[in-house]
C-alpha positions in Angstrom: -26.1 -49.5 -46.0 -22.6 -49.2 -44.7 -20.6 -46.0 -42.9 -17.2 -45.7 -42.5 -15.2 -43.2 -40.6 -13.1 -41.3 -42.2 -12.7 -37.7 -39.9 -14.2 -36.8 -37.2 -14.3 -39.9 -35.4 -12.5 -39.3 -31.9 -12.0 -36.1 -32.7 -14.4 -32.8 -32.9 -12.7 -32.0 -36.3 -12.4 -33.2 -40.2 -15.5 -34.5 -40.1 -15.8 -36.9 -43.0 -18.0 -40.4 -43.5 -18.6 -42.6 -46.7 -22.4 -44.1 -46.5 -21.8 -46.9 -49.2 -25.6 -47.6 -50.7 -26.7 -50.1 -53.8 -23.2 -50.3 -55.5 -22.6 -46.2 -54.8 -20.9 -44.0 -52.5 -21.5 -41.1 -51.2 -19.4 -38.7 -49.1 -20.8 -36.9 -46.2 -19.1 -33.7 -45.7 -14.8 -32.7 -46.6 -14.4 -30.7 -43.3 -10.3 -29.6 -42.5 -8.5 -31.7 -39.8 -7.2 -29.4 -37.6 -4.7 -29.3 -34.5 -1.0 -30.0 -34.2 0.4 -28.8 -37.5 2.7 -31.9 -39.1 -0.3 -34.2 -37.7 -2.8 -32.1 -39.8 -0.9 -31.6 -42.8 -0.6 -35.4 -43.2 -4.3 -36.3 -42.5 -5.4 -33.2 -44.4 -3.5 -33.9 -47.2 -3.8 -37.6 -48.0 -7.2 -39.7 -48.8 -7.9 -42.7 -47.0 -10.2 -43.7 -49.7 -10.4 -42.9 -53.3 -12.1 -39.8 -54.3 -12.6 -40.8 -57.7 -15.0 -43.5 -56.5 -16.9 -41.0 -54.3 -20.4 -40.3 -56.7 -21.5 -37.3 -54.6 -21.0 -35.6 -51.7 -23.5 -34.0 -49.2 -22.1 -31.0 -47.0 -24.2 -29.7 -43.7 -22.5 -26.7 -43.7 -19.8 -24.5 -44.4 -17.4 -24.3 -41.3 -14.2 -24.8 -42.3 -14.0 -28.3 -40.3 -16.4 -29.3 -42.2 -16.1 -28.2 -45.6 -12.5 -27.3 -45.6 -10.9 -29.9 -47.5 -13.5 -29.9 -50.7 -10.9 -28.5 -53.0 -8.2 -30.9 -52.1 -10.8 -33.6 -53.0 -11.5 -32.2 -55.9 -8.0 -31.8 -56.9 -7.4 -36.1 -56.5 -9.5 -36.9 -58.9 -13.4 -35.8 -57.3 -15.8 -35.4 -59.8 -19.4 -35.5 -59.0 -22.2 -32.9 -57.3 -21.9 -31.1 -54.1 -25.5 -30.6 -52.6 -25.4 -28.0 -50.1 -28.1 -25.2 -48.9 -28.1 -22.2 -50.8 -26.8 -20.1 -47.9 -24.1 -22.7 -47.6 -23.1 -22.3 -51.0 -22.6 -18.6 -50.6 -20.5 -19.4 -47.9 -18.4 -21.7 -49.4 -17.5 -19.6 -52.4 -15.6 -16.8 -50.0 -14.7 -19.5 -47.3 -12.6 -22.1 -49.5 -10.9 -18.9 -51.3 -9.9 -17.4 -48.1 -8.9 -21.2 -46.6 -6.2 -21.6 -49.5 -5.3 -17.8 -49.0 -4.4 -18.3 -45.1 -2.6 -21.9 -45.8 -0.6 -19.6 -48.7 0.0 -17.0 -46.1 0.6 -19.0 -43.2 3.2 -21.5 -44.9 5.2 -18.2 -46.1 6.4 -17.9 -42.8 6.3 -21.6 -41.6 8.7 -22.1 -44.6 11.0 -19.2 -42.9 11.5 -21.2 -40.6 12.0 -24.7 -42.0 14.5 -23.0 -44.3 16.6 -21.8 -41.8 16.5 -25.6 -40.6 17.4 -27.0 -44.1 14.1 -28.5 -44.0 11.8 -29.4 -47.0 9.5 -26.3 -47.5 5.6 -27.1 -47.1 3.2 -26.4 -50.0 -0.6 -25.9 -49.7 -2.9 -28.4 -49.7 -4.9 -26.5 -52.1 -4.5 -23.1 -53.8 -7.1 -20.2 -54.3 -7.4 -21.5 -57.9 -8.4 -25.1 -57.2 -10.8 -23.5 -54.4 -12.9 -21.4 -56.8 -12.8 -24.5 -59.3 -14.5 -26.8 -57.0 -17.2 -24.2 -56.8 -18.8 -25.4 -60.2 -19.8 -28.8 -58.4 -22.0 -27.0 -55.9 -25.7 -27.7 -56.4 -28.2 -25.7 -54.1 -30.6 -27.2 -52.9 -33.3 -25.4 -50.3 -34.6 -26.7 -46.6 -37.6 -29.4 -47.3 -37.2 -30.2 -50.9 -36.3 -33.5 -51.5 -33.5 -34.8 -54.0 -31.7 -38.0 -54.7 -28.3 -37.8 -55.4 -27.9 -41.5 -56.1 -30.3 -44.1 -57.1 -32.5 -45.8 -54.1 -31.9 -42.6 -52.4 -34.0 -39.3 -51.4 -32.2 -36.8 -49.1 -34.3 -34.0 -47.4 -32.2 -31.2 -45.6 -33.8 -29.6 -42.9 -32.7 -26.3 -40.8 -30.2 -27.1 -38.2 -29.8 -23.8 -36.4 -26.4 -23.7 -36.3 -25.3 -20.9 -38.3 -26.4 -19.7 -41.7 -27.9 -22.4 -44.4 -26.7 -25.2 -41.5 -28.6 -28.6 -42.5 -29.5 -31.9 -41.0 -30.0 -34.2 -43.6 -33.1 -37.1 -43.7 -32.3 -40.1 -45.9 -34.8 -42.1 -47.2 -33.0 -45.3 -48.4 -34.8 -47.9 -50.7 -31.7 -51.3 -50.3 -32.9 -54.7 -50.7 -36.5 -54.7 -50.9 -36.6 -52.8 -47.6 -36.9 -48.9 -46.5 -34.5 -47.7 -43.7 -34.8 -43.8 -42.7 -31.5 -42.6 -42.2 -30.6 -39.1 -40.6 -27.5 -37.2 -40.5 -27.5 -34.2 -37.5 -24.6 -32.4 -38.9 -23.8 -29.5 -36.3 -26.8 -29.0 -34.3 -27.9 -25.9 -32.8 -29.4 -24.6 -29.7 -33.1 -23.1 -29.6 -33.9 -19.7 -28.6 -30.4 -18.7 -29.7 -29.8 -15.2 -31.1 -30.1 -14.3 -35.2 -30.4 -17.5 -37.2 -34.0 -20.1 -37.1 -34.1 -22.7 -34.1 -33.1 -26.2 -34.9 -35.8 -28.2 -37.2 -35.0 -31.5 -36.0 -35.1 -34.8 -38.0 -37.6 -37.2 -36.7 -38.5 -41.3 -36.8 -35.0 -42.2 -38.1 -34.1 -45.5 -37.8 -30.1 -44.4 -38.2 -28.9 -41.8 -36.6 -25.2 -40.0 -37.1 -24.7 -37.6 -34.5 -22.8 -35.5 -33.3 -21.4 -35.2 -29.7 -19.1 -32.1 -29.7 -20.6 -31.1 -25.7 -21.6 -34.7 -24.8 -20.4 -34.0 -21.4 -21.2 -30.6 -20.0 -24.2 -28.0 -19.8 -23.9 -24.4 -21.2 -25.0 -21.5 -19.2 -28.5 -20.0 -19.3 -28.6 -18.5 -22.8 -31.2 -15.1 -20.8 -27.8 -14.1 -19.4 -25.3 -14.1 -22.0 -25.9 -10.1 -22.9 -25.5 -9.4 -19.6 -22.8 -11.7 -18.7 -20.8 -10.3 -22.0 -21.7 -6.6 -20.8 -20.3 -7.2 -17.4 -17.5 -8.3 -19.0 -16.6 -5.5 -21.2 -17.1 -3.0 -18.5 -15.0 -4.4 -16.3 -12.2 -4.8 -18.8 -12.7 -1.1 -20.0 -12.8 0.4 -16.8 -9.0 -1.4 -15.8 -7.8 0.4 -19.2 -7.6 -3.2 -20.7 -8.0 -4.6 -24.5 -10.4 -7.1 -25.1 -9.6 -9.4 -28.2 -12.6 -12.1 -29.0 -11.0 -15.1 -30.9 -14.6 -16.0 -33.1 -15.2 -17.9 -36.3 -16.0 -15.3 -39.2 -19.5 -17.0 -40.0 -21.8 -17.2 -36.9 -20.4 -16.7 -33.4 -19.0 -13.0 -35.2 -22.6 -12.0 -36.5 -23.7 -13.2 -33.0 -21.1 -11.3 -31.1 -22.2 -8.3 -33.2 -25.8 -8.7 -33.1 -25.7 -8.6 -28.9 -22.9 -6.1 -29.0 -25.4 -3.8 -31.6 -27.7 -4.7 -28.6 -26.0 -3.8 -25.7 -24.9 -0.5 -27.3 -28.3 0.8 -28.1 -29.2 0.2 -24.7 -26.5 1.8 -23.1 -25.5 -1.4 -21.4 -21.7 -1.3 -22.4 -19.4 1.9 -22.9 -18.9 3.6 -25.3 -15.6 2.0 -27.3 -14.8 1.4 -30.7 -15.4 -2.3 -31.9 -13.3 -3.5 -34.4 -14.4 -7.0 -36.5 -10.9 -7.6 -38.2 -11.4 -10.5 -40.9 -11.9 -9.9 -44.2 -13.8 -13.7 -44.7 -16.2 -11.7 -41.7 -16.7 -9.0 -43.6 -18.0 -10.7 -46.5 -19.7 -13.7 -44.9 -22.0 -10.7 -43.0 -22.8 -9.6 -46.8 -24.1 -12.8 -47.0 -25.6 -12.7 -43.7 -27.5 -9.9 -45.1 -28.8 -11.4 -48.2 -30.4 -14.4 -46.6 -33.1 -12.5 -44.8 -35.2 -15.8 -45.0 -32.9 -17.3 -42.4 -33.4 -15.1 -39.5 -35.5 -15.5 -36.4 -38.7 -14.2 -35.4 -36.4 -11.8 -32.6 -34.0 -10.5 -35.4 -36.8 -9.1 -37.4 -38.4 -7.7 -34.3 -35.6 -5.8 -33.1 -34.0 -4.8 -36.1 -35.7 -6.3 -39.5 -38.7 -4.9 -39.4 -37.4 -1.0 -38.8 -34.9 -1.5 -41.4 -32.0 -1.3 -39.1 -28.7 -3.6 -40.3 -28.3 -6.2 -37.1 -24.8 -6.1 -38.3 -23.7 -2.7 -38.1 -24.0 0.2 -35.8 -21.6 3.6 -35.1 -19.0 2.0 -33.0 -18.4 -1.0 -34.9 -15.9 -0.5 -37.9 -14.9 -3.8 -40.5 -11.7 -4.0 -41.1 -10.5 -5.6 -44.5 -6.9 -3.9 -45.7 -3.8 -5.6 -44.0 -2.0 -2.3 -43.1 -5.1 -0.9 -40.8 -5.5 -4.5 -38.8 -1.7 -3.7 -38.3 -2.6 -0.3 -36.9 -4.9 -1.9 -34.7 -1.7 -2.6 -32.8 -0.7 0.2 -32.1 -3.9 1.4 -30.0 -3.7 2.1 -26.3 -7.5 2.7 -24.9 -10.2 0.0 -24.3 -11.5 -1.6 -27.5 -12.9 -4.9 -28.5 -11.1 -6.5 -31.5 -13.1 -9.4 -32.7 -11.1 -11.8 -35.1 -11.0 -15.1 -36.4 -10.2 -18.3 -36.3 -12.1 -19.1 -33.4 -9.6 -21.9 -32.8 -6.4 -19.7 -33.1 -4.9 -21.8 -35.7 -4.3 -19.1 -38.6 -5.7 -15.5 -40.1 -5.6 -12.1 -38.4 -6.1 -13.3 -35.1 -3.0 -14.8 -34.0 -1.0 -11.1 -34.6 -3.5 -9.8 -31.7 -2.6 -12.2 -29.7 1.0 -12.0 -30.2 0.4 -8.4 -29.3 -1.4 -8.6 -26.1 -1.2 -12.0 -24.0 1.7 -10.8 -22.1 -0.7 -7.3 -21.4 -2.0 -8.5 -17.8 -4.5 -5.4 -18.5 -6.1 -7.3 -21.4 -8.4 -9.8 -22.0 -9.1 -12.8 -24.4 -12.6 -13.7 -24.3 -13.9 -17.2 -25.9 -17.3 -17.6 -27.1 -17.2 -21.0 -28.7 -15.2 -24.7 -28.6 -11.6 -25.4 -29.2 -10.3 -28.7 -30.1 -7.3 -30.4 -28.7 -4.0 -29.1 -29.6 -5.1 -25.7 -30.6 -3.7 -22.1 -29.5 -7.3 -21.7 -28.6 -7.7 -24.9 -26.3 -4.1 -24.3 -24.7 -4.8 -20.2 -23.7 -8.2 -22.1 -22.5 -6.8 -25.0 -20.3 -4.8 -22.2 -18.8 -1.0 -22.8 -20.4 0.8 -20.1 -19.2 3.3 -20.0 -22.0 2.2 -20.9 -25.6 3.9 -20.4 -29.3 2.5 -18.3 -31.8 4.6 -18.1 -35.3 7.3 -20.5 -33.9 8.2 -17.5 -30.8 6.8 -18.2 -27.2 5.0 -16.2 -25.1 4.3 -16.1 -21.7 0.5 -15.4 -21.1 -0.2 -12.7 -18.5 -3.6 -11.9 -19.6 -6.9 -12.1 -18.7 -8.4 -15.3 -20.3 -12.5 -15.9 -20.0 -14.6 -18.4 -21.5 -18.1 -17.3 -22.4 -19.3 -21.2 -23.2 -23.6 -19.8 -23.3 -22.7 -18.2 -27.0 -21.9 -21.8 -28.3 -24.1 -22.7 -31.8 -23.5 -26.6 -30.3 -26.1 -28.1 -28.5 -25.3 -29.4 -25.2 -25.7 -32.9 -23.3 -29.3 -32.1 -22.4 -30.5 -30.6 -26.0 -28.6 -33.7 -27.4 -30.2 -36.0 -25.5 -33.7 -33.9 -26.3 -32.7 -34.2 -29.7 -32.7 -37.9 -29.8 -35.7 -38.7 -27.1 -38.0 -37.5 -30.2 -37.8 -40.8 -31.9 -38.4 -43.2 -29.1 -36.1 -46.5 -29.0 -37.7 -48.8 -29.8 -38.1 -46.8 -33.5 -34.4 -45.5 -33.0 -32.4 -48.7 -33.4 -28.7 -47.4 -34.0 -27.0 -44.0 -32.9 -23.5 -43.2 -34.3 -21.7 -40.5 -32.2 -19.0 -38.3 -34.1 -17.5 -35.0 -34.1 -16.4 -35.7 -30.4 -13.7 -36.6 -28.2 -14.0 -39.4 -25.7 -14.9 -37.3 -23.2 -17.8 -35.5 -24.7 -19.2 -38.4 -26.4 -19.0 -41.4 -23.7 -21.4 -39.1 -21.2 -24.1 -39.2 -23.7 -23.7 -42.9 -25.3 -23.9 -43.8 -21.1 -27.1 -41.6 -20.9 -28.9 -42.8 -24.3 -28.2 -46.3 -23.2 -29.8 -45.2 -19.8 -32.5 -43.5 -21.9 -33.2 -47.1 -23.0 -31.5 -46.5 -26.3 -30.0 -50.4 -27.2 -27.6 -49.7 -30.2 -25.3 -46.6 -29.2 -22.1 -46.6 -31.1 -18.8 -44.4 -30.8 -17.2 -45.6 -34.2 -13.1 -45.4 -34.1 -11.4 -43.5 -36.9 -11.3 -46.1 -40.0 -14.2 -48.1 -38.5 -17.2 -49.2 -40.7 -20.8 -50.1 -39.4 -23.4 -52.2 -41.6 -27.3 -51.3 -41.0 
């Protein structure tokens, strides 16, 4: 068997690997580079490999850096199954459409601009069309029931408690007259973590492709995140001050919502209007909704099992027509406007920011990773003046990072993760979706773990097994 590297290698975004098996190929996940725009465009928009020679491709879940760039692969010439959890599935089918929306909607006034300049206008890489084509390929398949997408090969997902239908994937791999267990993490989650199943994690592998997104650091205690975000709020309130929560519209917002519809019953945050301004939100909690299975033992406790919606309460409102997020704007008492991207690189949330970073009142609260070059990781590394459409602005706000309601495991749980197949089963580990900086830390602590084959692959890189 042979991987090669084709996203998310170096970087925690675009994740993308070919595993090349008995004459076939397969693709593991299509995710959306993103970060500086002419940089993404380009890798975004251009194969390094042929996609008509891709047989099938196997997607851990539906976050946009993950699954992002189906359609465009698709569109050059892809023609073979998707497997994918049912949940993810659902997912896809309103986050591709609203992906080619935003790139629509967000080139409109990018090509203002290089207009003006006499430059050559941009066009999408994909359009809402090609994004509800690709949706034929899609093959559900459920956690624990194995299929073989190619001969020689039997794929098991299993529940990676990272959001909604998230999947590790265990490959059993028949090559050569010998058997080698291979297993793909994809995002992994964190246990005891509020809504969705803890992680079921793959066990003696003899491959394993990791990832390494928070390689290097520790989250906070997870038993302090309600009060930690309550604190928060109050504060903020009481000093007559917005708080806008950049989150991605499937997971950290039905989290957020979930400990906000929380908080409120118990009295532990005023009483504000909460506003979840994304339309892709809005429908991705539908979904939410329908996949009951999903949900942990604490959901249905609390709310499941009294036939309360975790996902909606008085003082939250969803927000789906353009002219009332614009009205939004226009509010001056203590609210909480929760918007996505979480990375701050297109959709609703970038007008609230335009509107309030230069408020020293306000407050923009994170609750999950940024990735290099991002609005998100630039307001988080403390720039003090930042572009958003093309105009800069100097940031006067409040800016908090709330790093305990990450869905990524950290450097310990990663490390937990692998110690459950012991070396000398373990031979090979391939760190991905990571930066240098996250992933060195934990190929230096496997190694020291007594782990012998610890590899950080470079972009383009292929490794034989």
């Amino acid at each position: 068997m042979r991987l090669q590297f084709f996203g998310g290698a170096h970087t925690v975004t675009g994740s993308q690997h070919v595993l090349s098996v008995n004459g076939h190929s397969l693709c593991i996940e299509c995710g959306l580079f993103q970060g500086r725009r002419s940089e993404s465009y380009e890798k975004n928009l251009n194969f390094a490999f042929d996609p008509k020679k891709i047989e099938c491709l196997i997607l851990s879940h539906a976050h946009i850096d993950h699954s992002g760039n189906i359609p465009n692969l698709v569109k050059k010439g892809f023609s073979g199954p998707i497997y994918a959890t049912p949940p993810t599935v659902d997912l896809c089918r309103i986050m591709l459409r609203d992906s080619a929306y935003l790139q629509m909607k967000d080139l409109e006034f990018v090509n203002v601009q290089k207009r003006k300049r006499h430059d050559t206008p941009l066009v999408p890489l994909y359009t809402i069309q090609d994004a509800e084509a690709c949706m034929d390929k899609f093959v559900a398949v459920p956690y624990n029931r194995p299929f073989s997408p190619v001969p020689g090969v039997s794929v098991t997902f299993r529940d990676a408690g990272h959001i909604l239908g998230s999947a590790g994937a265990s490959f059993e791999i028949s090559e050569n007259g010998r058997m080698v267990r291979f297993g793909f993490t994809g995002d992994i989650g964190r246990p005891n973590m509020a809504v969705i199943q803890d992680p079921n994690v793959l066990r003696d592998i003899d491959v394993l492709l990791m990832e390494s997104t928070y390689g290097n650091r520790r989250h906070g205690p997870s038993d302090h995140v309600e009060e930690d975000l309550a604190s928060t709020i109050r504060e903020t309130a009481a000093g007559g001050g917005k708080i806008i929560i950049p989150a991605f519209a499937v997971g950290r917002t039905q989290q957020l919502v979930y400990h906000l519809h929380k908080l409120f019953n118990e009295d532990r945050i005023p009483d504000m209007p909460i506003y979840v301004d994304s339309p892709l939100a809005c429908d991705a909690t539908n979904i939410f909704r329908n996949h009951p299975e999903c949900m942990d033992r604490e959901t249905d406790r609390i709310f499941l099992s009294g036939h309360e919606d975790p996902f909606g309460f008085s003082r939250l409102k969803y927000v789906n027509g353009i002219d009332e997020s614009k009205s939004l704007n226009g509010l001056t008492y203590p609210h909480i406007i929760i918007s996505s991207s979480g990375m701050c690189e297109g959709g609703r949330i970038l007008h609230h920011l335009r509107n309030n970073v230069e408020n020293p009142k306000n407050l923009v609260l994170f609750v999950g990773y940024a990735a290099k070059e991002t609005l998100a990781r630039k307001l988080m590394d403390g720039n003090r003046v930042v572009r958003i459409f093309g105009v800069e602005h100097t940031v006067k706000c409040k800016i908090k990072i709330l790093d305990a309601f990450s869905a990524h495991a950290d450097s310990q749980e990663l490390l937990d993760y692998a110690l459950l197949t012991p070396p000398d089963k373990l031979r090979h580990i391939v760190l991905v979706h990571g930066e240098e900086d996250q992933a060195l830390p934990l190929r230096d602590a496997l190694l020291a773990k007594g782990y012998k084959n610890v590899h950080y692959p470079a972009p383009l890189e292929a490794l034989s097994f």
